[in-house]
C-alpha positions in Angstrom: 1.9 -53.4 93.8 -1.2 -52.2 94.2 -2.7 -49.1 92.4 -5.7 -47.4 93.4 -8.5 -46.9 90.6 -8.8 -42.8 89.6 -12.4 -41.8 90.2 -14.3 -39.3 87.9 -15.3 -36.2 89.6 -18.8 -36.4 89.8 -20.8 -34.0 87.4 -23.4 -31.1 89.0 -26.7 -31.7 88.9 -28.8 -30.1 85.9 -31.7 -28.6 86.5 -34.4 -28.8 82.9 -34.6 -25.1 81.4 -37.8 -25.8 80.7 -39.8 -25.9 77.6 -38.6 -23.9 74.5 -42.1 -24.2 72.9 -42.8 -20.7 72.6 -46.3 -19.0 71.9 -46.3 -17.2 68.7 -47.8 -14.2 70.0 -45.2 -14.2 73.0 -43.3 -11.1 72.4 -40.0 -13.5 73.0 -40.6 -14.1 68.8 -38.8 -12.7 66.2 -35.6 -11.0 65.9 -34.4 -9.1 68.7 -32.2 -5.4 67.7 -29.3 -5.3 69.6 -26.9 -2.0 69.8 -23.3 -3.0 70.0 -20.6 -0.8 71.5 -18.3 0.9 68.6 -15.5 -1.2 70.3 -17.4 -4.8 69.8 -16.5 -7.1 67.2 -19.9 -7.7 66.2 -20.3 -3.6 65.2 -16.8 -4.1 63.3 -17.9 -6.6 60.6 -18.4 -5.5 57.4 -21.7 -4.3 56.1 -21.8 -3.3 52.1 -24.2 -0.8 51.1 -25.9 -1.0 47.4 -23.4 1.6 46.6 -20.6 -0.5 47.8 -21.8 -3.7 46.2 -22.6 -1.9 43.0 -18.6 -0.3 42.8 -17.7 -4.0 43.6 -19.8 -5.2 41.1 -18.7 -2.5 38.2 -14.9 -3.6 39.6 -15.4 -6.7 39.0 -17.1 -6.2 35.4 -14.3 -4.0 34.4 -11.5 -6.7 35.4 -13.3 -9.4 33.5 -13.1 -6.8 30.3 -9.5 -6.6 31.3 -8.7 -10.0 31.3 -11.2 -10.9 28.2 -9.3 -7.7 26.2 -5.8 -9.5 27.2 -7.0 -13.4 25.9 -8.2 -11.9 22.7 -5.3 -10.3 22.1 -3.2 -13.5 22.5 -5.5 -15.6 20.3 -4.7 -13.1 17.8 -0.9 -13.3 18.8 -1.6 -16.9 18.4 -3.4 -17.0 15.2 -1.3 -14.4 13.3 2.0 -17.0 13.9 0.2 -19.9 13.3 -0.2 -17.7 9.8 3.1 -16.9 9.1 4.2 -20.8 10.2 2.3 -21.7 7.4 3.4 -19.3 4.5 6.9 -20.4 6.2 6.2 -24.1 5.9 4.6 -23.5 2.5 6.9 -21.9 0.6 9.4 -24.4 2.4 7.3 -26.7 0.7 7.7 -25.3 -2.9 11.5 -25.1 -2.5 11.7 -29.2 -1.6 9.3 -30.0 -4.5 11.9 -27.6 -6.6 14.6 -29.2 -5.4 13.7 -32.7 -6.0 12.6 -31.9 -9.7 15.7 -30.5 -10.0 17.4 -33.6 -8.6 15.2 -36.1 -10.7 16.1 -34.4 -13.7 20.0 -34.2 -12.7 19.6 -38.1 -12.0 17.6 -38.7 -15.9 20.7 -36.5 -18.0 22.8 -38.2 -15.8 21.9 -41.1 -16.9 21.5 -40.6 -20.3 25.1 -39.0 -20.9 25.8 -41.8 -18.9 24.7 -44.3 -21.8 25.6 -42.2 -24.3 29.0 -42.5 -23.5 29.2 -46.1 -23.3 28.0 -46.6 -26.6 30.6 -43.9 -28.1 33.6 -46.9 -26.7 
């Protein structure tokens, strides 16, 4: 079987829109002011005034306070058990050093009513 080769629709002709070299005293220079329709997306966007970029700006201040205020706080949080940890472990510390004095000198009168008894035989 035989299939026929598709062919490309062929493309219009262009025609050159010319040169965009422009003068710079041609009045087509600079921005141009356009009025939008209150309906037209482009009129919708948002524009800030100082005022609103200033509130946004004191907003944004007063969250970072917030937030500053609120990791402060938990480093002290943080700080203050590490603290009492310490006194904890500490005087833990004391009590095992206590303890084993105690048990060394247990062991030594131990061991020396230990002997002492053998000899008495």
């Amino acid at each position: 079987m035989h299939h026929p080769v598709p062919v490309r629709p062929r493309l219009p002709n262009r025609h050159s829109s010319g040169t965009i070299i422009v003068n710079r005293d041609s009045s087509q220079v600079g921005p141009i002011d356009r009025q939008f329709e209150p309906d037209d997306v482009r009129a919708m966007s948002p524009r800030r005034t100082s005022e609103d970029i200033e509130n946004m700006g004191k907003e944004a201040r007063e969250e970072m306070q917030r937030h500053a205020m609120a990791l402060q706080n938990s480093l002290i949080m943080i700080f203050n058990r590490i603290e009492a940890v310490k006194e904890e472990h500490d005087k833990l510390d004391n009590n095992n050093k206590f303890l084993q004095k105690y048990i060394g000198d247990l062991m030594s009168t131990s061991k020396i009513t230990a002997g002492g008894s053998r000899g008495r035989k």
